[in-house]
TORLUMZA-756848 format. One line per field, with one value per residue: x, y, z of N, C-alpha, C in turn; residue in three letters. Coordinates in steps of 0.1 Angstrom, whole numbers. Each point is the difference from the previous one (the first is absolute). Layout:
<pts>
n.u: X	...
n.v: Y	...
n.w: Z	...
ca.u: X	...
ca.v: Y	...
ca.w: Z	...
c.u: X	...
c.v: Y	...
c.w: Z	...
code: ALA	...
</pts>
This chain:
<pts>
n.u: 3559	1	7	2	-4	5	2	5	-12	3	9	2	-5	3	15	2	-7	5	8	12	-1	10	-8	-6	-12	4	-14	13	-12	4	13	-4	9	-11	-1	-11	1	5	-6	-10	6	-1	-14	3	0	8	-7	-1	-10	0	-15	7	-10	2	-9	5	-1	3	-6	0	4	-12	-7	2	15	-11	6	-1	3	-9	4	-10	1	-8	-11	-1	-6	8	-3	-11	-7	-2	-6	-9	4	6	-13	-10	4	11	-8	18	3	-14	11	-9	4	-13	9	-7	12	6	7	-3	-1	15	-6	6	9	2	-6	5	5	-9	11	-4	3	-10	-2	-16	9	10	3	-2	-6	11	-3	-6	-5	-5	3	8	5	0	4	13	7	-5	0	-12	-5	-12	11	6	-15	-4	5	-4	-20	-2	6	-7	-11	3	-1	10	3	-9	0	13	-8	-8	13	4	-12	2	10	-6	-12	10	6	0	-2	8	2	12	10	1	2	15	-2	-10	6	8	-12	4	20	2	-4	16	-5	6	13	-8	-9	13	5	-16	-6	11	-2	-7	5	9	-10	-6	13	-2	-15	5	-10	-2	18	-4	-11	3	4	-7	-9	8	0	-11	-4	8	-8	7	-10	1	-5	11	-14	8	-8	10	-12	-1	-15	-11	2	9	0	-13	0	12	-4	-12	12	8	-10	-7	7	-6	-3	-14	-11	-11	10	2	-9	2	-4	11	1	7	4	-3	10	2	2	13	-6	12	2	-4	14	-4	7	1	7	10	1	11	-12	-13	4	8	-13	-3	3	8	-4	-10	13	-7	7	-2	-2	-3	-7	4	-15
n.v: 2883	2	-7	13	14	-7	-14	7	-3	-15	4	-13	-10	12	-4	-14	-2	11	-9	0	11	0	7	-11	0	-3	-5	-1	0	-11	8	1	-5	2	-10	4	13	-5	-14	1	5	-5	1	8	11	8	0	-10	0	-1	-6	-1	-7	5	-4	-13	4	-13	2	13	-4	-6	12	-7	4	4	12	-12	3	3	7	-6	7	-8	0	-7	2	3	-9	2	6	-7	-5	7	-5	-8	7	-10	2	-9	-6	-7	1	-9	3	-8	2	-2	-11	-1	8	-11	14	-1	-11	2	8	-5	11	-3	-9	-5	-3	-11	2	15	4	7	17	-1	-1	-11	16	0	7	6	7	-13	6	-3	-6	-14	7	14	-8	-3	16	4	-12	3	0	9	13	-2	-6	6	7	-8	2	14	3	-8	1	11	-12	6	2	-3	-12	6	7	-10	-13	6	2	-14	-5	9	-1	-11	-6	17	-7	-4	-10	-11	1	12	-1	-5	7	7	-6	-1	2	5	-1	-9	-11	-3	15	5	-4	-9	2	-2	-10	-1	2	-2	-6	0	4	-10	-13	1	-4	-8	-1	-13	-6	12	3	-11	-2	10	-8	-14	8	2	-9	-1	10	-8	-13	-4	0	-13	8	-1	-9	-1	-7	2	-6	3	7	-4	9	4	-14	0	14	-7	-8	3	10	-9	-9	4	3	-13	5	-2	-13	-4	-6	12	2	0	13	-1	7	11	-11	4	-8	-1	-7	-5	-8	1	-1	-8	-3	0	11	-13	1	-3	-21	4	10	-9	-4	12	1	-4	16	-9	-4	14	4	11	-4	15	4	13	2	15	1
n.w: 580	-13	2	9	-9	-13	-4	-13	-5	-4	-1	-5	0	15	-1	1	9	1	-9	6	-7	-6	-11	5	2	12	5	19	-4	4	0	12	3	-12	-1	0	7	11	-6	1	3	1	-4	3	-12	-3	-13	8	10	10	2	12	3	13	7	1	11	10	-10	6	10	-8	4	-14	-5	-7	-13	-5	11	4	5	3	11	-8	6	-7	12	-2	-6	-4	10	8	-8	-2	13	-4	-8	5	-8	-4	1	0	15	5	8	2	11	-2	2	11	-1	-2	-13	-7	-10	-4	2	12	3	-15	10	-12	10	2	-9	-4	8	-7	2	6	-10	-9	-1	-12	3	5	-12	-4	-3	-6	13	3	7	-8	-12	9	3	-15	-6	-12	6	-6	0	11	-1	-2	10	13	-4	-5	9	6	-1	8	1	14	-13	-1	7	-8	-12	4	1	-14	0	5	-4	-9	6	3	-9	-7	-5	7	4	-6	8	0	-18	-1	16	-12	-14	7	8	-12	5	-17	8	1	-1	11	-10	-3	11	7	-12	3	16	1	-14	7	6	-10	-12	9	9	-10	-1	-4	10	8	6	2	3	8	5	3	-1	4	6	-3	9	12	-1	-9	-12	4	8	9	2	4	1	13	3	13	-6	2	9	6	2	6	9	0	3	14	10	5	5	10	5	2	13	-9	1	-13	-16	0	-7	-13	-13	-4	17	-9	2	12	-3	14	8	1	11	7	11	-5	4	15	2	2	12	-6	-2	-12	-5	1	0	-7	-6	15	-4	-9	16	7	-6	-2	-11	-4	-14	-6	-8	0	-1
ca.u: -12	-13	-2	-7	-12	-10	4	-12	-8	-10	9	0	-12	-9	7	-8	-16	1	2	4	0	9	-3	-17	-2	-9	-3	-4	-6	4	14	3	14	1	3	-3	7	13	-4	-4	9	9	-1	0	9	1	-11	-9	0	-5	-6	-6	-8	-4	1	9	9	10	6	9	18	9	5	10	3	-2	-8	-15	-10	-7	-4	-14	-1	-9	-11	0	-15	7	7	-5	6	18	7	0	4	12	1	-1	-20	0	18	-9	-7	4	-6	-5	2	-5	0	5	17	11	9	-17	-8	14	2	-13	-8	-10	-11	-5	5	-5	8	6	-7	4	-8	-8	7	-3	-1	12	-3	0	-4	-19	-6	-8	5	-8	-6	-12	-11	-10	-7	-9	-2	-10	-1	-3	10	9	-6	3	17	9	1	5	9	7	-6	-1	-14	-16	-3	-12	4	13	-1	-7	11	8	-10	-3	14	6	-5	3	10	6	16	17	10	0	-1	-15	-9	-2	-6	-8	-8	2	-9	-8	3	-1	15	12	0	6	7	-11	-10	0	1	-12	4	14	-2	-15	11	12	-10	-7	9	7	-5	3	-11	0	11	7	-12	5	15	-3	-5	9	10	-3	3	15	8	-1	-2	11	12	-5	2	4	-4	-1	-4	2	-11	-14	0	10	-3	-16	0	7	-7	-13	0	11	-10	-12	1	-6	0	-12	-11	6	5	-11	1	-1	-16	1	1	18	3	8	7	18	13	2	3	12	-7	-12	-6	11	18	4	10	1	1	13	4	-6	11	8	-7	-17	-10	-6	-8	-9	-2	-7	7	-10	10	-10	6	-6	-4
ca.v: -1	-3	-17	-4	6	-4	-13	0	-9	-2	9	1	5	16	7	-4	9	13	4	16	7	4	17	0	7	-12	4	-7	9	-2	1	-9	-7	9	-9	-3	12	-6	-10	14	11	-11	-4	15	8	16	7	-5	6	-3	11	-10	4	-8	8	-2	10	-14	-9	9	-7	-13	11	-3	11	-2	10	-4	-1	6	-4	7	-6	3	-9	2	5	13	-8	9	16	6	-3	13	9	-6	1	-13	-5	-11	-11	-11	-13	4	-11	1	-8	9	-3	6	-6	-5	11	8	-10	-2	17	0	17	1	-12	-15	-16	-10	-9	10	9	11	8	-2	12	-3	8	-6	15	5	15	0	-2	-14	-13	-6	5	4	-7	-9	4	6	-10	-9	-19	-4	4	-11	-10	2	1	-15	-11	4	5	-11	-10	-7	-6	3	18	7	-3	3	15	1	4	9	12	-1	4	11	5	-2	10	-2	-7	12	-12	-14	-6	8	-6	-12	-7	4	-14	-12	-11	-2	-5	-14	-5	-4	8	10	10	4	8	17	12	2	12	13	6	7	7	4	7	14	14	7	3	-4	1	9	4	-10	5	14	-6	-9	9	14	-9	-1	11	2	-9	1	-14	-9	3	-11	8	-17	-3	-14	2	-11	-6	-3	13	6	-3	2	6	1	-16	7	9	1	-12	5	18	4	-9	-8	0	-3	8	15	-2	15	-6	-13	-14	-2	-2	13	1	7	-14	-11	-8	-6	-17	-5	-6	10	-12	1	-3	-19	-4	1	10	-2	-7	10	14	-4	7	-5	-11	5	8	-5	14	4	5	2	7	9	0
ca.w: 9	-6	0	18	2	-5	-9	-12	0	-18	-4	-12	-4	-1	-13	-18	2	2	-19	1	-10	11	-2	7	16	10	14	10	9	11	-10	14	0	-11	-6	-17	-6	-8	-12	-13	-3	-7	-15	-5	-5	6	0	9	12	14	14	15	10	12	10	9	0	-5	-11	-14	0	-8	-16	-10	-2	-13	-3	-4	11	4	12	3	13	2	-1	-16	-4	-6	-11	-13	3	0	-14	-4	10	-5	-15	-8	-4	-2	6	-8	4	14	13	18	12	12	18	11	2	13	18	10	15	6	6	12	2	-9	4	-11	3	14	11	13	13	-1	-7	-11	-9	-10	-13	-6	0	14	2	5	14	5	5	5	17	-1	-1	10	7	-5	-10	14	4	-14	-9	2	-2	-19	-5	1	-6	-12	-4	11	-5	17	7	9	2	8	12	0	-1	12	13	2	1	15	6	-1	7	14	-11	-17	-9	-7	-5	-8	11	6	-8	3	13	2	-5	6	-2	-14	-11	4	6	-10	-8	5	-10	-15	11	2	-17	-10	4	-7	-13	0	4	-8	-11	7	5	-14	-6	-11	-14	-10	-9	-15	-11	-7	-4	-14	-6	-2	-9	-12	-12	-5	-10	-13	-7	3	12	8	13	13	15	8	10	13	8	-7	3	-13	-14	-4	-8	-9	-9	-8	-8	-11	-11	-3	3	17	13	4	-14	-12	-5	-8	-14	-5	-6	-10	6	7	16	7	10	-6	0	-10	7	-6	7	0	11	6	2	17	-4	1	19	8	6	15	9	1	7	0	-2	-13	-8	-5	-9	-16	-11	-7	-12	-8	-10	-7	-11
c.u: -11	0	-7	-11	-14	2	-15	-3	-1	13	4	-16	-7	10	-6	-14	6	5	9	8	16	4	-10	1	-7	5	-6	-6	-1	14	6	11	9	10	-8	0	18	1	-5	15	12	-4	-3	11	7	-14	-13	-4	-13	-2	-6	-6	2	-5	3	17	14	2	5	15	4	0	12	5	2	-7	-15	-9	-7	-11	-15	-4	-19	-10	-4	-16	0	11	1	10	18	7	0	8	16	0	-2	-16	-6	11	-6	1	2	0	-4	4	-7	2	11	16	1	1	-17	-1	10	3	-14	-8	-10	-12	-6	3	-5	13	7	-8	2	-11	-9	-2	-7	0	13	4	4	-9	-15	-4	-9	8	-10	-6	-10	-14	-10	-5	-9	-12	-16	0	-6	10	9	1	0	18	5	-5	4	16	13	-3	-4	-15	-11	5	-9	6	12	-4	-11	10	6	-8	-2	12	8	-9	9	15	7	7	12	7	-9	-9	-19	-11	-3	-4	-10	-12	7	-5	-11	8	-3	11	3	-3	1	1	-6	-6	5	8	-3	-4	6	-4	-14	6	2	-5	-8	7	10	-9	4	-6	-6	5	2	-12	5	14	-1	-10	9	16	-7	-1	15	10	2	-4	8	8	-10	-1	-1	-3	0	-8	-1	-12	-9	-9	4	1	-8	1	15	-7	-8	7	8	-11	-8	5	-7	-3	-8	-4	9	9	-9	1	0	-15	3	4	15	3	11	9	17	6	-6	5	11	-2	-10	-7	17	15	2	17	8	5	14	3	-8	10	9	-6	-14	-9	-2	-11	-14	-3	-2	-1	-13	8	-9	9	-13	-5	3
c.v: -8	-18	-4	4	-8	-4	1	-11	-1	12	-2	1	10	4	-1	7	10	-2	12	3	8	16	4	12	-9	5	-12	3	-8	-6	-7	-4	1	-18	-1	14	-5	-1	11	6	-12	-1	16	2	9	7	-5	6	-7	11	-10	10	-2	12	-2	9	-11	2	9	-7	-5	5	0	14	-3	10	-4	-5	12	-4	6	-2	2	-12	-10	0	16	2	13	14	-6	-10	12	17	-4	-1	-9	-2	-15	-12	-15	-14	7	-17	4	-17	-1	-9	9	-4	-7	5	7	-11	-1	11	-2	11	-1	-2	-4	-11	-3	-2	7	7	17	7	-2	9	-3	4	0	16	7	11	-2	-1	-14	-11	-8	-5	8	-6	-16	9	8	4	-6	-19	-5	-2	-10	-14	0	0	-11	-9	-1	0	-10	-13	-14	-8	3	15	9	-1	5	16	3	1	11	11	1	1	12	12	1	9	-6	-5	8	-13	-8	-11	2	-8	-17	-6	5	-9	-11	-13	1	-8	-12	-6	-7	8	9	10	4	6	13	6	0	11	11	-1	6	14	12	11	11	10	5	-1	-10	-6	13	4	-10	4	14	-4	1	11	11	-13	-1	13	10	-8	7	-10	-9	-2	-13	1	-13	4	-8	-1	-15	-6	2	14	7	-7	-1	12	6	-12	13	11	-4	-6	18	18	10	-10	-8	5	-1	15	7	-4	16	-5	-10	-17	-8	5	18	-2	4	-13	-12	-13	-8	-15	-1	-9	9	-11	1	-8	-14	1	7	14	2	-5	7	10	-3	14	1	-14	3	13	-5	11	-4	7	4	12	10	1	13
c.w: -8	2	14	-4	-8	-12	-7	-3	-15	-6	-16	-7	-2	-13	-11	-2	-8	-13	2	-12	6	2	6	17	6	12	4	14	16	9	14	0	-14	-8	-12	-10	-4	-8	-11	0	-8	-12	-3	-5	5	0	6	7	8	12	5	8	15	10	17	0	1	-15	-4	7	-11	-19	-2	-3	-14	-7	-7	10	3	17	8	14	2	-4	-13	-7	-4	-13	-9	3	1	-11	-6	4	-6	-16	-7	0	-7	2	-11	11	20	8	14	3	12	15	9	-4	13	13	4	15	11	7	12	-3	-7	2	-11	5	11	9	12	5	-7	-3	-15	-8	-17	-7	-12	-8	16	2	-2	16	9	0	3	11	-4	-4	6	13	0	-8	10	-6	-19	-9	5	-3	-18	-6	2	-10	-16	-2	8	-7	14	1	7	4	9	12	5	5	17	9	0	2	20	5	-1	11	15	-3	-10	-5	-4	-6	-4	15	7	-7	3	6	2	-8	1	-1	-9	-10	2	2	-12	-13	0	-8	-9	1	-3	-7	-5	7	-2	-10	-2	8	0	-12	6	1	-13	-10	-11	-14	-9	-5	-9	-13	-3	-10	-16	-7	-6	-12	-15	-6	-1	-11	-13	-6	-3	11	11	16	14	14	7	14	11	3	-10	-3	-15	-16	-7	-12	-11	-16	-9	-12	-17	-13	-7	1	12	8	2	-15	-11	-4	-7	-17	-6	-6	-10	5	5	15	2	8	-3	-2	-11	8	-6	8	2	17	11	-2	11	1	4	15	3	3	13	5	5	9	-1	-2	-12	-2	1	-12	-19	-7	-13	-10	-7	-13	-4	-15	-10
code: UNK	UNK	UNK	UNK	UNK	UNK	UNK	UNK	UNK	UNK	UNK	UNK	UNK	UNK	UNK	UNK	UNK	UNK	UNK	UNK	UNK	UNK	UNK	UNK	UNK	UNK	UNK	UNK	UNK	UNK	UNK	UNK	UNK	UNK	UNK	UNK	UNK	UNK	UNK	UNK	UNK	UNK	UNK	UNK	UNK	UNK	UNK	UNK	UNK	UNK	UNK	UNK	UNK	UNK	UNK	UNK	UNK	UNK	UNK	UNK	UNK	UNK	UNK	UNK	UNK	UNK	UNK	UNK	UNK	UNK	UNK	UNK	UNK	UNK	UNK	UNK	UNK	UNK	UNK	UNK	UNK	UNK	UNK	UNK	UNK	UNK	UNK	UNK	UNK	UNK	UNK	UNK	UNK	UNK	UNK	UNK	UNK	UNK	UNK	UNK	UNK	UNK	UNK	UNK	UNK	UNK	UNK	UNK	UNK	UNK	UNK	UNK	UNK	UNK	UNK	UNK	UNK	UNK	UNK	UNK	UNK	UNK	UNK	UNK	UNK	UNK	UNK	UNK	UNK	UNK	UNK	UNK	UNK	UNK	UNK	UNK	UNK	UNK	UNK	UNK	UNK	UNK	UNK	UNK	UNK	UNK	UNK	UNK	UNK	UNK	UNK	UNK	UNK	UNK	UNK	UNK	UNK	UNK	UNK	UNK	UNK	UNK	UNK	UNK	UNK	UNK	UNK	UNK	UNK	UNK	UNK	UNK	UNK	UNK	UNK	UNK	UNK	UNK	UNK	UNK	UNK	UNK	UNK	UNK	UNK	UNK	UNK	UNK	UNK	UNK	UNK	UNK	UNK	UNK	UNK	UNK	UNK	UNK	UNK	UNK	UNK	UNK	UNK	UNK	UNK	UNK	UNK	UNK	UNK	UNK	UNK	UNK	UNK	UNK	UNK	UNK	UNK	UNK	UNK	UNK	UNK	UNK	UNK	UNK	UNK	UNK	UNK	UNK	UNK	UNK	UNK	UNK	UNK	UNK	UNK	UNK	UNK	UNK	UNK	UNK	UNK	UNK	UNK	UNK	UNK	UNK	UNK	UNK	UNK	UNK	UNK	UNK	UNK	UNK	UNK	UNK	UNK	UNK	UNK	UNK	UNK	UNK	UNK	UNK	UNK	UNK	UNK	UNK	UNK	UNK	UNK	UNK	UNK	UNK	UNK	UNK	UNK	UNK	UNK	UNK	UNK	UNK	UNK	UNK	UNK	UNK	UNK	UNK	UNK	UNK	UNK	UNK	UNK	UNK	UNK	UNK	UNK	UNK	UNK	UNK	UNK
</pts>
């Protein structure tokens, strides 16, 4: 299943990133189709071991029957506790992958994909509560207007979060379809597509919460590493890579790095690229959800 579900991205490179130690513990905290958990398990020993993360209930099919796996059906902004809930209190390298999988957008039910008619759903978590019907239908016109333009990066946001604030008066949004013909005449013409997965991804990041689970993420990854352990990030948008750059350079999400009183910088990482990797034309070519992603590598001080 795993080749339908989701063709890892940048796959040698997250390896190399990751320096694997082959007695080492590493964690793939977003394990999906589970192709770059593979790969790790390849340069492991017997005494290695691996804990993937997912909380899509799909990816546990494609668990390897392998005793150095370790399997976590859970969020990985929960990193810390349930490394601990499994007896590990340090690891020496983690990867995130953080884009939506293939089979997400490839599964109508799910509603992440423009291209089908289905339930404004989106949760990559079944068991939260907030969809995304709820929050175009509950959500006031301010907050809406802030999520597309922050989080969309949509144009005439204001204007967008006013349709949907007047169209949901006559009735609520349940479907893809419902939404669509509802800003209609806000998209721009011959932009159809762009329009409205910039839409879905303001969404999407709302109804999973992703920008906050990734800052909890990356906060809890530095004080699970070991010194020298490494920690790879691959992200799809401007969004997400902001604050992986800030964090990995500086140790937090904004403002300069903290000094101590003698004026030595505080931080945890050791910026391994200096500028993101992104990946060559022939694997764009193979798989275009490699030609907006950009891998970040940092190493524990």
């Amino acid at each position: 299943m795993e080749n339908n579900y989701h063709v890892p991205v940048m796959l040698q490179p997250c390896i190399d990133g990751l320096n694997i130690n082959p007695d080492g513990v590493y964690v793939d905290v977003t394990f999906g189709g589970g192709g770059h958990s593979r790969e790790i398990l390849k340069y492991l020993s017997a005494k290695g071991k691996l804990i993937a993360f997912d909380q899509d209930p799909d990816a546990q099919q494609n668990i390897p029957n392998d005793d150095r796996l370790v399997f976590i059906d859970q969020n990985f902004g929960f990193l810390k506790n349930n490394l601990r809930l499994n007896g590990v209190r340090q690891v020496d390298g983690i990867l995130a992958d953080l884009g939506v999988s293939s089979h997400q957008f490839d599964v109508p039910q799910r509603g992440f994909s423009i291209r089908h008619n289905a339930d404004l759903d989106m949760r990559m978590d079944q068991h939260r509560n907030l969809t995304a019907a709820e929050v175009l239908n509950t959500y006031s016109e301010d907050k809406l207007h802030k999520l597309f333009g922050i989080y969309g990066e949509v144009k005439n946001a204001k204007s967008l979060a006013r349709a949907i604030v007047t169209s949901r008066l006559e009735l609520p949004f349940t479907d893809i379809d419902s939404l669509k013909a509802a800003i209609a005449s806000y998209i721009p013409k011959a932009k159809e597509n762009k329009y409205l997965a910039q839409v879905f991804q303001a969404l999407r990041i709302e109804v999973n919460a992703e920008i906050q689970v990734l800052e909890d993420f990356l906060l809890q990854a530095a004080d699970v590493l070991k010194p020298g352990g490494r920690l790879v990030v691959m992200s799809y948008h401007s969004l997400e890579d902001r604050p992986v750059k800030n964090f990995m350079a500086k140790g937090k999400f904004q403002g300069e790095v903290e000094k101590d009183f003698f004026g030595n910088q505080q931080k945890p990482f050791h910026v391994i690229t200096r500028k993101a990797v992104v990946a060559t034309e022939e694997e764009i070519a193979q798989n275009n959800r490699a030609r907006s992603a950009k891998l970040r590598i940092a190493e524990k001080i």
